[in-house]
N, C-alpha and C positions, 0 to 999 in steps of 0.2 A: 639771301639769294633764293631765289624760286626754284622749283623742280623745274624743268623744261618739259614743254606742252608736247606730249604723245602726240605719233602721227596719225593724222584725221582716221585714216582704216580700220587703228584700234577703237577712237573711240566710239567709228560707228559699229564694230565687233560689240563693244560693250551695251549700245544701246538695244541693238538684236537682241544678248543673251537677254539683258534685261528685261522687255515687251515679252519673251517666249515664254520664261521660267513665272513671271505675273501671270500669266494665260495660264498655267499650269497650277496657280495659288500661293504660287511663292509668297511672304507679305516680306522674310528678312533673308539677307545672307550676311555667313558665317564667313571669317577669312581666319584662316589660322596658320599658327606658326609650330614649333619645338623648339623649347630651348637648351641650351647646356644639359639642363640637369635632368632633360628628357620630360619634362611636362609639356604638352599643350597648350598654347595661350589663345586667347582670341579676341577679335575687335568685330562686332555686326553693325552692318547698315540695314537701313529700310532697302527695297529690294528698287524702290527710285533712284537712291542713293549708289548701285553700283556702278552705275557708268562715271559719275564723280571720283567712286573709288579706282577703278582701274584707271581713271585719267590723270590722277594726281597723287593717287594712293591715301590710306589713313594712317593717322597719326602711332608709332611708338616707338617709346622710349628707348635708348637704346641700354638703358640700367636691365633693360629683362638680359641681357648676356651674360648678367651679372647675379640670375636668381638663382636661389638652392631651391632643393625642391620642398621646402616648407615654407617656402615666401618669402624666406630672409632674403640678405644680400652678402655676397661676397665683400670683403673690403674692397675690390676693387669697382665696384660699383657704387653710381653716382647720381645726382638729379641733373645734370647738367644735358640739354642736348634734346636731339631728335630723328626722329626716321622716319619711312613712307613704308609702310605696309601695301605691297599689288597683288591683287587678288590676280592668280594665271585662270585666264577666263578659259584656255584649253581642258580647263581640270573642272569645269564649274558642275557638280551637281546637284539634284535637286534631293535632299535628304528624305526618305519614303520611312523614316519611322521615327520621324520630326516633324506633321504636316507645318506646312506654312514656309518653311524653313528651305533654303540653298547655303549649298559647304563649298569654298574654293581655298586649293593653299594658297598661299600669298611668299612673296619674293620681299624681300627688305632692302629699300635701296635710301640712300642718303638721300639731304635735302633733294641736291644738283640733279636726282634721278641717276646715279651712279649705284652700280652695286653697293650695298653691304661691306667688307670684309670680314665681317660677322656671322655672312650670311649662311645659314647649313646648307639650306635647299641650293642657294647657287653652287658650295663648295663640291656639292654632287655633281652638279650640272656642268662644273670645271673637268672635275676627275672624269665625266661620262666623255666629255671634248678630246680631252687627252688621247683617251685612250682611240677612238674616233680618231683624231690625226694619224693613226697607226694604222686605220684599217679596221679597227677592231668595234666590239660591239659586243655589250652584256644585254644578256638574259637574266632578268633575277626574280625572287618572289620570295614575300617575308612570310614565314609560317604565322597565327595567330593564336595564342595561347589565353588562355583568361579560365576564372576559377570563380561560380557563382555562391552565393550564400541563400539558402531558402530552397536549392531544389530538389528533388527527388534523388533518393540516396540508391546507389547500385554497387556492382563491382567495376573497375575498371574495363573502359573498351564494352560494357555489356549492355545488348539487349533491352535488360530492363531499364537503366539511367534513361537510355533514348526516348521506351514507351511512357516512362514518367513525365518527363518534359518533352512530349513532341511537338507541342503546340506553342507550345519556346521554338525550338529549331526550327521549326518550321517559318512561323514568322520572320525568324531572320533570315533564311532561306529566300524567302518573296522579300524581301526587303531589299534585300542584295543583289535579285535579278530586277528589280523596278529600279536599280540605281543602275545597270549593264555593268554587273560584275561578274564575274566567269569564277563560280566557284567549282574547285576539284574535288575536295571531299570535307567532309565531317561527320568528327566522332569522338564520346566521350573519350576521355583521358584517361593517366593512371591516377591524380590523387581525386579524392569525394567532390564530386560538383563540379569536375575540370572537362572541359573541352577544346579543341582544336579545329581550323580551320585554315583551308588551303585554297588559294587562286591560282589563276593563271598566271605565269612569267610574262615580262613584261621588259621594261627599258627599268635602268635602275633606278632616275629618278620617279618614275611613274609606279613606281612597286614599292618605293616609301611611301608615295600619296597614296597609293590604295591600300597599305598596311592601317595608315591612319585612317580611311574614312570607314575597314570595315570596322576596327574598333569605336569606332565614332559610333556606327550601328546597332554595334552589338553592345553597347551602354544604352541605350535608347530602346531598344528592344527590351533587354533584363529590365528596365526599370518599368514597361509597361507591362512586366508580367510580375510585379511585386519582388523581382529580383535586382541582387547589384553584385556586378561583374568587378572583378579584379585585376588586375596585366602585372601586376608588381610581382621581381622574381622569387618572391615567395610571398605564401602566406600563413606559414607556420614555419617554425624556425627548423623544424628537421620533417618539413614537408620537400617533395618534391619538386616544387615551386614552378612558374612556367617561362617558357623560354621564347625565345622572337628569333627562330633560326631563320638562316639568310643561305637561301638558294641560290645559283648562279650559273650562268656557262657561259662560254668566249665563243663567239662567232666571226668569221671572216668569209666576206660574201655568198652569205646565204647559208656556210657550213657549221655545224657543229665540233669545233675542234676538244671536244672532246670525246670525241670518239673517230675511230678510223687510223690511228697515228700509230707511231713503233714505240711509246712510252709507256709506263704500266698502264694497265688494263685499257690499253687504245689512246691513250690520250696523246694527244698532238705536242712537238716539241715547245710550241708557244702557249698550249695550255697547261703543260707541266708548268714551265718557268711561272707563270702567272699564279698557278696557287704553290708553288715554292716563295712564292714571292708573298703572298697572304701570312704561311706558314711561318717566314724569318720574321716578319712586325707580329707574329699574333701575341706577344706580351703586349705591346704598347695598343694595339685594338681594343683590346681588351677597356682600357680606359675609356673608350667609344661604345664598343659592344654591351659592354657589363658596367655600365657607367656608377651604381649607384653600392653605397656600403651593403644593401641589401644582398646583392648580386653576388656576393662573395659567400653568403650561407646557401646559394643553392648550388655552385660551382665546386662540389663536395665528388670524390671518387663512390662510385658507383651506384650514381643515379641518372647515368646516362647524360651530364651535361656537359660533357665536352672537355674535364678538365685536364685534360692534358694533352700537351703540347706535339703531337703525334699526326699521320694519317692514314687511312684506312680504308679497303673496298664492304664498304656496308657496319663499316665498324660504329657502332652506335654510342663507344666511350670515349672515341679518337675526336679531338674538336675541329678537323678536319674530315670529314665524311664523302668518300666517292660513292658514284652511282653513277653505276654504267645506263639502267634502265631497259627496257625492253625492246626500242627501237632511237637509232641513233640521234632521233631530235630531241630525245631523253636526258641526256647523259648530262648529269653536272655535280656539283660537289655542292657538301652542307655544311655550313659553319654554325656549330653546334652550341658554341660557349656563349652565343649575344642572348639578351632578354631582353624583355620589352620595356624596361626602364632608357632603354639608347634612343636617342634621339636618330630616329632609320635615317635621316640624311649625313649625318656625321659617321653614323656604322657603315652604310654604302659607300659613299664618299670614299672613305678610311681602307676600305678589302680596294676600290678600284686602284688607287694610289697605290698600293703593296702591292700590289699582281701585276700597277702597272712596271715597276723599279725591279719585281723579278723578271719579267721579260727583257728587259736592257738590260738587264746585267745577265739573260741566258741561267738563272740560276736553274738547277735539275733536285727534284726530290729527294729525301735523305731515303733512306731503306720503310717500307711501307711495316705499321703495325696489323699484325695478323691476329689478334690475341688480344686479352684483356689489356688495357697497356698499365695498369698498375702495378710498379712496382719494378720498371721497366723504361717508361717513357721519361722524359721531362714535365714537371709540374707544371702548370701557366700561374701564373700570380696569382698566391693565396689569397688576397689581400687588396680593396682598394689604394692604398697606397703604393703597394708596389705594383700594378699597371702604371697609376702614374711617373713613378719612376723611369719607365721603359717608355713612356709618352714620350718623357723629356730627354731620353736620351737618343728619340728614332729624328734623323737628320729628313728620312723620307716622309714621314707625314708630317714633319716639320716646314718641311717647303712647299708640299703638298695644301696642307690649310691656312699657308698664310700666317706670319706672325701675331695679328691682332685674334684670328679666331683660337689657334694654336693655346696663346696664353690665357683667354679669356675660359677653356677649358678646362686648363689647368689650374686654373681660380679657384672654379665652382668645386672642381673635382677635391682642391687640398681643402677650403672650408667646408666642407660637406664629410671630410672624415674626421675635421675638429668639431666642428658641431654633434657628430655620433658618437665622439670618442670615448663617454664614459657613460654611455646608453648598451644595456643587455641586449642580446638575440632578440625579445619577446616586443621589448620597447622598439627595436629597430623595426620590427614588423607591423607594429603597429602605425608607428608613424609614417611609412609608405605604401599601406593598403592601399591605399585609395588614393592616391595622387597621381597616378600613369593613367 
């Protein structure tokens, strides 16, 4: 049975981008996805070729739901089968330090042209609805962490890292305003070679796609400066490792509820519930956020990432982080425990779903941590396996992502800590350098 024929407005939508982004030197575009195990995948056409693709979609597999992230397969993955790959031509841009090249995420829908139930990006796109039914409206923005090899050695945050590599930053800098990306800031990190980069907020599905394209960039960029960028949450086993915090705030026509409200530090009765609501699943996110065995050697007390189960105004070890901000379209909270091994539509997804089940159930914050919280707080899962544990036993992102993406999760997630099981720190690190 055939996909069913798009209506004619997309695919003269696709013929426009198509003729535009040629005029501009496009020769290929890039459709990509994230899978389970938080890699990247992707399928190019010729840049003739994408009105074809958005009309009918390209071919894959649906065994990638099934990968680890060393290419294996889950046992529950198969040869059997197929899917359409649609490039969302709203997202298309033309990559500025790739010449030739255009990047669009892509939607995975069945032969029939029927959603995925697989799919991350819709499972966001559900949770963003949901919440939308209510009124409601996030704001988000995924921090970007990465850790180069080759560059100019400094202190952290200093001066000097900057003036060594400026002609790095820099380029990425113009790379990223030729793509119309609104960056907020950048600045070396704390461990050797690390930086960070911040955009603007944005709608939550749209703040996954641009977590991915600046990284997309900022790999493209390093490698044209003889450098190669890192995302993995670590890169040394009692390194610092980098994180993929997730920004947010609840709006209701026009307002920032979190701020202006009688709940701590201003916050609104339905933006409390909402991150009380993040707060009760943040074991089971966890298995979304911190998806990889890696994830677990940088989720260590007292390196500010988040590991405990806590929340705080400005508190930088609490994995729940308020911020009131300077003026009230500021204010939002940071979930500090995710890295950049999650697959951002499954970690978005996953906080909208929890924030949205603490709102209907009115849930109110437990007593705010003011202090170190070790030694005090609740621990969040040491452990790959036990996030999954708390996956499988949360009812809410259980009906939330749908039984087929649900378990195909929890596939990747239990092979992927048997495959590491009798692999050291050093060896772990190794083999996920470079796979995010």
């Amino acid at each position: 049975m055939r996909i069913t024929a798009p209506p004619a407005d997309h695919a003269a939508e696709a013929r426009t981008a198509a003729t535009r982004i040629e005029a501009e030197g496009v020769d290929g575009v890039v459709v990509g996805w994230v899978d389970n195990a938080g890699v990247t995948r992707v399928k190019a056409v010729p840049v003739r070729g994408l009105e074809s693709a958005a009309r009918w979609g390209v071919g894959a597999a649906p065994c990638f739901d099934a990968f680890l992230v060393d290419d294996s397969l889950a046992p529950s993955g198969g040869p059997v089968g197929d899917l359409r790959l649609v490039p969302d031509l709203t997202a298309l841009h033309r990559l500025a330090a790739q010449p030739g090249w255009a990047w669009a995420p892509g939607d995975r829908r069945t032969q029939q042209g029927e959603p995925h139930p697989g799919c991350q990006r819709q499972f966001a796109r559900r949770a963003a609805g949901a919440l939308a039914a209510h009124g409601l409206t996030v704001r988000a923005g995924i921090e970007v962490e990465w850790i180069v090899d080759g560059g100019e050695p400094g202190p952290a945050y200093g001066m000097r890292r900057l003036i060594g590599n400026s002609d790095y930053l820099r380029d990425l800098l113009r790379a990223l305003r030729e793509q119309r990306m609104t960056v907020l800031q950048l600045h070396p990190e704390y461990t050797e070679g690390q930086y960070e980069l911040s955009v603007a907020p944005e709608g939550p599905v749209e703040a996954a796609d641009t977590a991915l394209l600046v990284r997309h960039t900022v790999q493209a960029v390093s490698l044209r400066h003889g450098l190669r960028a890192s995302f993995a949450p670590v890169t040394a086993p009692d390194g610092v490792g980098n994180g993929g915090h997730l920004h947010l705030s609840l709006w209701r026509d026009g307002r920032n509820l979190g701020h202006g409200g009688t709940g701590p530090h201003g916050l609104t009765r339905e933006a409390e519930a909402f991150l009380a609501g993040v707060l009760a699943e943040l074991p089971a996110l966890l298995a979304l956020g911190a998806p990889s065995v890696a994830s677990y050697l940088r989720l260590v007390p007292g390196r500010w990432s988040g590991p405990h189960r806590c929340w705080g105004l400005e508190n930088r070890e609490a994995a729940l982080r308020l911020i009131t901000g300077s003026a009230p379209e500021q204010a939002n909270a940071e979930i500090k425990c995710f890295d950049a091994a999650a697959n951002p539509y499954l970690a978005v997804g996953g906080v909208l779903a929890a924030g949205l089940a603490g709102l209907d159930a009115a849930l109110r914050l437990p007593p705010e941590t003011t202090g170190d919280p070790g030694g005090t707080a609740e621990r969040l899962p040491a452990t790959l396996g036990h996030a999954v544990a708390a996956l499988r036993a949360s009812p809410v992102l259980r009906a939330a992502m749908g039984e087929q993406l649900w378990q195909a999760v929890i596939d990747v997630r239990e092979a992927e800590i048997a495959r590491f099981a009798d692999r050291t720190p050093e060896e772990i690190v190794e083999a996920v350098r470079y796979r995010y």
